[in-house]
KOLZA-582327 format. One line per field, with one value per residue (C-alpha): residue in one letter; residue number from 0; x negated, y, z negated. Coordinates in nm, 3 decimals, m for minus. Last residue first. Example, Ala and Ser with C-alpha at 12.3 -4.5 7.8 and 13.67 -1.06 7.14 Angstrom:
BEGIN
res S; A
n 1; 0
X m1.367; m1.230
Y m0.106; m0.450
Z m0.714; m0.780
// end
This chain:
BEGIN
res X; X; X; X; X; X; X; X; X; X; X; X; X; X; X; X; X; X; X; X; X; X; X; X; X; X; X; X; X; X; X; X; X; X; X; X; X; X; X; X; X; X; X; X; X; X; X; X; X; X; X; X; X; X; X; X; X; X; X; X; X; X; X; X; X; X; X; X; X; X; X; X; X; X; X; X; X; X; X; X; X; X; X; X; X; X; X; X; X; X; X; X; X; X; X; X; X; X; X; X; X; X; X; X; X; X; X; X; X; X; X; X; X; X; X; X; X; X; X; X; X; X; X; X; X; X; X; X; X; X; X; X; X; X; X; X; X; X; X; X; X; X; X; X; X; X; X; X; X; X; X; X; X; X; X; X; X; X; X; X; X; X; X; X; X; X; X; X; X; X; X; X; X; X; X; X; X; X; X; X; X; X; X; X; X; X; X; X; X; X; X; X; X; X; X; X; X; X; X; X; X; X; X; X; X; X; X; X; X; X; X; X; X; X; X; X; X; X; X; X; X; X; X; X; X; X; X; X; X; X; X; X; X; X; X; X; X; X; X; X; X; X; X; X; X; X; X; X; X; X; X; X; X; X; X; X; X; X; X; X; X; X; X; X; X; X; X; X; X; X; X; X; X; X; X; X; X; X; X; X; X; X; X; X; X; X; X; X; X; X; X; X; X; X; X; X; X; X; X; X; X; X; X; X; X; X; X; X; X; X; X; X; X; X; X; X; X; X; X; X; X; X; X; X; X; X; X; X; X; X; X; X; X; X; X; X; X; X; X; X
n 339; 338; 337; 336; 335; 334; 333; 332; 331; 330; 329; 328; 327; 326; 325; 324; 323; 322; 321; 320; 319; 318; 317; 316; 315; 314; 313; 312; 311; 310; 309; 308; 307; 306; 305; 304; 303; 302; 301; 300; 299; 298; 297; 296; 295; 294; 293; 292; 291; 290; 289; 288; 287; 286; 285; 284; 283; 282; 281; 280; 279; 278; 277; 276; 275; 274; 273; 272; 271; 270; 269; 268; 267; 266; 265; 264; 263; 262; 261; 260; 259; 258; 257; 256; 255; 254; 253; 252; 251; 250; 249; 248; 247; 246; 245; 244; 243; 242; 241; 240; 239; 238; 237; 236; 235; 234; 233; 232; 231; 230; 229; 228; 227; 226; 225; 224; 223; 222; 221; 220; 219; 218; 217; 216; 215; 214; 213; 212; 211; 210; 209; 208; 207; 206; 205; 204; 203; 202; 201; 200; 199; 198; 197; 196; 195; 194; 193; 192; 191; 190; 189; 188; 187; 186; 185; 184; 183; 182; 181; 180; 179; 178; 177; 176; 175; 174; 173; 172; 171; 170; 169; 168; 167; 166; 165; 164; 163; 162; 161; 160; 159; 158; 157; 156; 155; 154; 153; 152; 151; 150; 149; 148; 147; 146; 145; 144; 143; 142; 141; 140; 139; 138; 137; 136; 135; 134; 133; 132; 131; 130; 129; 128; 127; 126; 125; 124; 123; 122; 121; 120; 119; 118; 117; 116; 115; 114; 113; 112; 111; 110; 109; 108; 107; 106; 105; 104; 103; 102; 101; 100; 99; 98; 97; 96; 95; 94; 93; 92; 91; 90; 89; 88; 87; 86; 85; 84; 83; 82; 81; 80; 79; 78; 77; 76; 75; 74; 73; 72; 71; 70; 69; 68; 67; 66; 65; 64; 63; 62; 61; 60; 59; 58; 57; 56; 55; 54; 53; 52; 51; 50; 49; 48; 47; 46; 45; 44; 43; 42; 41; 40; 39; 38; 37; 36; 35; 34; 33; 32; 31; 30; 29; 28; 27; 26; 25; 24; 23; 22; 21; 20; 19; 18; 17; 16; 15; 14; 13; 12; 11; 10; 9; 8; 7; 6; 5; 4; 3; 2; 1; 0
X 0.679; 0.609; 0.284; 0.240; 0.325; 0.634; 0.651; 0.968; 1.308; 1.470; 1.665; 1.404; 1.124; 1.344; 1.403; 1.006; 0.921; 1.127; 0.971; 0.625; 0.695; 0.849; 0.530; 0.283; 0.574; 0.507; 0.122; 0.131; 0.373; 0.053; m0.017; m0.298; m0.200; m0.492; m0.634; m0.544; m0.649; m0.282; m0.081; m0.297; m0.260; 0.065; 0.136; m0.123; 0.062; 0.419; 0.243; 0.110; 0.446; 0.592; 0.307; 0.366; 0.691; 0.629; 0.753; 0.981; 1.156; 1.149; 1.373; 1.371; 1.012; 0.865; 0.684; 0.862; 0.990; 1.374; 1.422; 1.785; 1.696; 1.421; 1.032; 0.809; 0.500; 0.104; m0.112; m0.072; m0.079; 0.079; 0.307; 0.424; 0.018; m0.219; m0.455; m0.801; m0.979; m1.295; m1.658; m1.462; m1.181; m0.824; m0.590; m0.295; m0.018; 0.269; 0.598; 0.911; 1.181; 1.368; 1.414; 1.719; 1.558; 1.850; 1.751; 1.438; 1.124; 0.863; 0.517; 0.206; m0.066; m0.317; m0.666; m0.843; m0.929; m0.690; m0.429; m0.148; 0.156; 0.393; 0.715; 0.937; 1.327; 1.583; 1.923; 2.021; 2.144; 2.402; 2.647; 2.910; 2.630; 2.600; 2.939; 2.723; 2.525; 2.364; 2.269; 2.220; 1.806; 1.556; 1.302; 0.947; 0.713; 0.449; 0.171; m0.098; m0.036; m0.333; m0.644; m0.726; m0.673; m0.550; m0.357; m0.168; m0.086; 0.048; 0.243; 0.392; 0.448; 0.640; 0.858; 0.984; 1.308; 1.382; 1.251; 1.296; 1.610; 1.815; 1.732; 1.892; 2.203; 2.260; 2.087; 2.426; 2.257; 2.272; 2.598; 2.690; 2.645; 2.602; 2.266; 2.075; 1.749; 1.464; 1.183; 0.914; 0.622; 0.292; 0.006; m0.333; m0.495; m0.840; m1.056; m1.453; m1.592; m1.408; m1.593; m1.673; m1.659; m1.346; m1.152; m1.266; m1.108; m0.784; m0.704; m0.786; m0.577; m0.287; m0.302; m0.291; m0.008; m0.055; m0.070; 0.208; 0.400; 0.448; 0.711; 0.547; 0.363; 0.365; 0.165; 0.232; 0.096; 0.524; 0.350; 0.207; 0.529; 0.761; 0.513; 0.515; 0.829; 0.951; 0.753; 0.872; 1.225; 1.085; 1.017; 1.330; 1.512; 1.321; 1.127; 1.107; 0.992; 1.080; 0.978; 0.728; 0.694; 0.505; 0.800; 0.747; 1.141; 1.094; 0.971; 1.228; 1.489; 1.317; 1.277; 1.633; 1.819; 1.538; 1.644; 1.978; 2.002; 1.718; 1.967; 1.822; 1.504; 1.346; 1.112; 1.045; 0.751; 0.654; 1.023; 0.991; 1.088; 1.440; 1.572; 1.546; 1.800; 2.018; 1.955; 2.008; 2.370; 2.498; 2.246; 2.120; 1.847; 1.846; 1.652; 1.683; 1.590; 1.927; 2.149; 1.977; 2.079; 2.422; 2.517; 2.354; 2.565; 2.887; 2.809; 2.749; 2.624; 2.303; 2.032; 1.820; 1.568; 1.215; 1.102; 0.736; 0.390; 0.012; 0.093; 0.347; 0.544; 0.854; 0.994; 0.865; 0.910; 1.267; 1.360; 1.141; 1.335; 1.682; 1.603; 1.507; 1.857; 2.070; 1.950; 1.932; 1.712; 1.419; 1.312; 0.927; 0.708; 0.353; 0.138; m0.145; m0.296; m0.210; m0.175; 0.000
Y 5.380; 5.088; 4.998; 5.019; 5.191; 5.173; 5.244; 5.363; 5.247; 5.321; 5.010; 4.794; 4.967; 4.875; 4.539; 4.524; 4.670; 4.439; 4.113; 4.259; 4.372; 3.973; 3.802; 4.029; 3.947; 3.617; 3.647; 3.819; 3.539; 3.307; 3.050; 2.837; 2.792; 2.914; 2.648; 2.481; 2.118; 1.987; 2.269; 2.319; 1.990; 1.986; 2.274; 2.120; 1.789; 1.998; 2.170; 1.798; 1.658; 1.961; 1.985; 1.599; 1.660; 1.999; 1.884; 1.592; 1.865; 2.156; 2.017; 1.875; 1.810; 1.783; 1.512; 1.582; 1.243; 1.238; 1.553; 1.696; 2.036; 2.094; 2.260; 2.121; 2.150; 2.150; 2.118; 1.752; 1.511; 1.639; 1.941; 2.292; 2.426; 2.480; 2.818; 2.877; 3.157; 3.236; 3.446; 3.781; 3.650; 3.508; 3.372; 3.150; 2.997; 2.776; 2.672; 2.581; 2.303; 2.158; 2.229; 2.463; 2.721; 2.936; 3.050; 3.335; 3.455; 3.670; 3.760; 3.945; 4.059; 4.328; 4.293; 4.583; 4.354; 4.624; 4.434; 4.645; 4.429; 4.361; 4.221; 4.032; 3.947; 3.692; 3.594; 3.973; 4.042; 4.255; 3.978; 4.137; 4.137; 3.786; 3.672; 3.777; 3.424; 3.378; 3.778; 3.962; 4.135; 4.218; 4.505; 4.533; 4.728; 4.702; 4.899; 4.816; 4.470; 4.290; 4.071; 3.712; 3.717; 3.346; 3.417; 3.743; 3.635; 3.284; 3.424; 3.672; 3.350; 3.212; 3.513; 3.507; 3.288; 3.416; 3.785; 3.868; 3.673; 3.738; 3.806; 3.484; 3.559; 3.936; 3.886; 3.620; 3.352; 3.109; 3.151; 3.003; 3.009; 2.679; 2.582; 2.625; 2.483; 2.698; 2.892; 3.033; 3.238; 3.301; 3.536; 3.688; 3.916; 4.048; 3.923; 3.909; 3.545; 3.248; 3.003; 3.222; 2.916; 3.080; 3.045; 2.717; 2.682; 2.805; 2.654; 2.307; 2.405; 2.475; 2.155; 1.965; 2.144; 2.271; 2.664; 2.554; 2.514; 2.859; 2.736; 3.015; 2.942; 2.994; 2.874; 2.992; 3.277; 3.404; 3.764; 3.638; 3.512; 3.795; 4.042; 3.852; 3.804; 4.136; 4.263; 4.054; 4.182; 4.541; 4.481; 4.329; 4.030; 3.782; 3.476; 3.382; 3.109; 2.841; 2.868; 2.638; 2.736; 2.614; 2.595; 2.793; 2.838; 3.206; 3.096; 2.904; 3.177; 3.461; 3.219; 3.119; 3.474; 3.592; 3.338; 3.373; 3.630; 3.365; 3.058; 2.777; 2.571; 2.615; 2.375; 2.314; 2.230; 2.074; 1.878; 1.682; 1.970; 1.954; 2.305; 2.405; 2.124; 2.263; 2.593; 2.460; 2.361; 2.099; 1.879; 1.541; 1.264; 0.935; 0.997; 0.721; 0.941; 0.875; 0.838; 1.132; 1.326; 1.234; 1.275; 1.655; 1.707; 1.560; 1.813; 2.154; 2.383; 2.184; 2.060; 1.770; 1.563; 1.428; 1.383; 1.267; 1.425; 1.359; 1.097; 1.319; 1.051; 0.886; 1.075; 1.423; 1.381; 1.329; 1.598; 1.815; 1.720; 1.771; 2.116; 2.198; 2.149; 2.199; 2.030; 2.310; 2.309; 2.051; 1.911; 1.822; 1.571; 1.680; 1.303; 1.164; 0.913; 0.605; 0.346; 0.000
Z 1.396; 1.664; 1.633; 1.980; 2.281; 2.474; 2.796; 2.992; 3.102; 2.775; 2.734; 2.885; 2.716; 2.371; 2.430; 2.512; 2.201; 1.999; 2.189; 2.098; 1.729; 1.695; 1.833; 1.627; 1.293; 1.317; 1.345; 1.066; 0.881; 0.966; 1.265; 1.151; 0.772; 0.571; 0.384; m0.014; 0.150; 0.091; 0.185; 0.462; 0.617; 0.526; 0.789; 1.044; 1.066; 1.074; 1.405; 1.544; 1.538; 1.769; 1.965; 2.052; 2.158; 2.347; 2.693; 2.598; 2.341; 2.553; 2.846; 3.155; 3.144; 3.485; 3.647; 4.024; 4.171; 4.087; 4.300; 4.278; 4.178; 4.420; 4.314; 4.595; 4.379; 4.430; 4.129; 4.101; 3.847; 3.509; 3.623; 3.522; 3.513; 3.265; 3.355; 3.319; 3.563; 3.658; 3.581; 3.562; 3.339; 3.453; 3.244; 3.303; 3.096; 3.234; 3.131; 3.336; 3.157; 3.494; 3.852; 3.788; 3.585; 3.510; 3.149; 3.282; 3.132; 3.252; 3.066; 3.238; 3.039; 3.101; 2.966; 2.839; 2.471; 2.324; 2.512; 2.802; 2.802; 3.087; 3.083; 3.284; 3.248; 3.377; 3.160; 3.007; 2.672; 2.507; 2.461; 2.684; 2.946; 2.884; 3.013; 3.365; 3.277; 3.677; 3.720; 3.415; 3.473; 3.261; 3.235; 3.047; 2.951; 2.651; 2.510; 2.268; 2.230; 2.013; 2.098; 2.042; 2.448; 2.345; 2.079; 2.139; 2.477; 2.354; 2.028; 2.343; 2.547; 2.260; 2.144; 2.488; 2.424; 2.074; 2.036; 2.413; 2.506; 2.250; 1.910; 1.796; 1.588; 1.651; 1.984; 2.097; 2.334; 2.112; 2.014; 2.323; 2.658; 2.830; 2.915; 3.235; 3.264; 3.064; 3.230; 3.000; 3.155; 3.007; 3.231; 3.168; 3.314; 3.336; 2.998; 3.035; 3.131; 3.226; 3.026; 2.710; 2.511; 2.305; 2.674; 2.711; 2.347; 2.422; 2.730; 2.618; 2.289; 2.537; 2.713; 2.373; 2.242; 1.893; 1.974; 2.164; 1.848; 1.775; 1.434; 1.188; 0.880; 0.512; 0.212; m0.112; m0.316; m0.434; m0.355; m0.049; 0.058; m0.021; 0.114; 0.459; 0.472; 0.359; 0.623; 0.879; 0.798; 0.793; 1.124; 1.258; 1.430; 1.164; 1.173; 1.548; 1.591; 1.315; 0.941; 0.772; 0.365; 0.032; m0.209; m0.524; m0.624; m0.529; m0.224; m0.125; m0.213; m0.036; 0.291; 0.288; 0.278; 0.527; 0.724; 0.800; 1.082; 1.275; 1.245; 1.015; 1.081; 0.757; 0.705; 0.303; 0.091; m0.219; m0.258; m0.608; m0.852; m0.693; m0.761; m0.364; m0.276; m0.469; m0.327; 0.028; m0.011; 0.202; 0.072; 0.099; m0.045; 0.110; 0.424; 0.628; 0.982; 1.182; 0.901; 0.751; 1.024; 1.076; 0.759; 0.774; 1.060; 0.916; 0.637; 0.809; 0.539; 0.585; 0.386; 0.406; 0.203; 0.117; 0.474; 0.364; 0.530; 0.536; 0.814; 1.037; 1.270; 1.148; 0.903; 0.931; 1.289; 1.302; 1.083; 1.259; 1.606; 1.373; 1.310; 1.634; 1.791; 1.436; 1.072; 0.906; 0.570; 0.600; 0.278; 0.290; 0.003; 0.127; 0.143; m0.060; 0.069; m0.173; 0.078; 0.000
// end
């Protein structure tokens, strides 16, 4: 019987992403237990542990946050809620994983980050790419100074078309910028290791028009001026017909690193009814083992006493990027940053 120690993890919210950490934490972290579940949503949370044998549920989070067993909590709730969660959980001493993106304001992130350092726990933020093996390639021939000075650098995400729902609503997600974008901005910021100093950015309603109702648009690019003297392009869009689209690319004065859509080729005949293409249809397949390996690295730090490797800073770099580009969109100028 092995006596490695392992983080004991409750997981409050149990929706889309939710239920993929769920799934992990039982099955597939090593230095990691699922301890329990919570969800205001009952057959959900039945469901859940049914799946995953976890014996120990909630539909109220701050019972579960009482239980002097649990180290550590995900919170994978809806982003308008979090805030509520995170100042609980900390107050009760749990170490911390929140999903992208961890508040719709600045003074949100703030309050995260001073909440957390106050409570001295550990916290990090769901970027899981930064865990993906392609994307660590990039990163560290990038660090190796393999492509030279900084030029441009470019992060799309692409998803297939969904339904609209309240997912789409920016009072409950952010929208398009702060929830779908938030990961290529966490991209840019990471591997230029430099920050936004101005942003611009428009978007588009053209497939979803119920989304204009919503406030929020379905296709958008941005473009971000780096203290590094890069520039960075970013463009997102939820019609991608073809299947789950994500790529990164940068390109220095001595070359160029990118990671492509595909696995084997580098050419593409992009059709919707294709059977042949080696595409993700959707973000779980794509990111599966990034999402494993970011819950790996959270107990990883709990356990060693380390920084996590995406922090509540880096959180609130992703959100101030995704608010400024809302914003330039609105205003149809530049905005530069810090925003005031």
């Amino acid at each position: 019987m092995s006596t490695t120690k392992t983080v004991q993890i409750g997981v409050i919210g149990v929706g889309s992403i939710g239920k993929v950490h769920a799934q992990n934490l039982a099955r597939r972290v090593p230095n990691a237990t699922l301890a329990a579940i919570a969800d205001a949503n009952r057959a959900a949370a039945d469901s859940v542990a049914s799946q995953t044998g976890v014996k120990q549920v909630y539909t109220d989070y701050k019972e579960m946050l009482r239980n002097k067993d649990i180290e550590a909590v995900v919170v994978a709730t809806p982003t308008f809620l979090k805030l509520e969660v995170v100042k609980a959980a900390a107050e009760a001493g749990k170490h911390i994983f929140c999903e992208k993106p961890m508040a719709l304001t600045l003074k949100e992130c703030d309050e995260f980050i001073h909440t957390s350092e106050r409570a001295g726990i550990k916290f990090q933020v769901g970027y899981q790419r930064r865990f993906d093996p392609s994307y660590m390639r990039l990163k560290q021939s990038l660090d190796a100074g393999q492509v030279g000075k900084m030029l441009l650098l470019r992060s799309n995400t692409r998803d297939p078309p969904q339904k609209v729902s309240g997912w789409a609503d920016p009072k409950v997600s952010g929208g398009i910028f702060l929830d779908t974008s938030s990961h290529d901005y966490d991209v840019i910021r990471w591997l230029s290791g430099s920050e936004a100093q101005s942003v611009m950015a428009d978007g588009m309603t053209t497939a979803y028009p119920e989304l204009k109702q919503l406030g929020d648009v379905d296709t958008t690019m941005t473009i971000i001026r780096l203290a590094n003297g890069a520039l960075a392009h970013v463009d997102a869009c939820r019609v991608s017909v073809y299947g789950y689209d994500v790529r990164a690319e940068v390109v220095g004065t001595e070359g160029a690193a990118f990671m492509d859509i595909g696995r084997g080729s580098d050419a593409h005949l992009l059709k919707k009814d294709w059977e042949s293409n080696e595409f993700s249809y959707w973000y779980q397949q794509r990111f599966d083992e990034a999402y494993r390996g970011e819950l790996e690295g959270f107990a990883a730090a709990v356990l060693s006493d380390s920084k996590p490797k995406v922090t509540a800073r880096d959180g609130r770099g992703a959100v101030e990027i995704g608010l400024a580009a809302r914003l330039s969109m609105e205003q149809r100028r530049a905005v530069s940053l810090p925003l005031a």
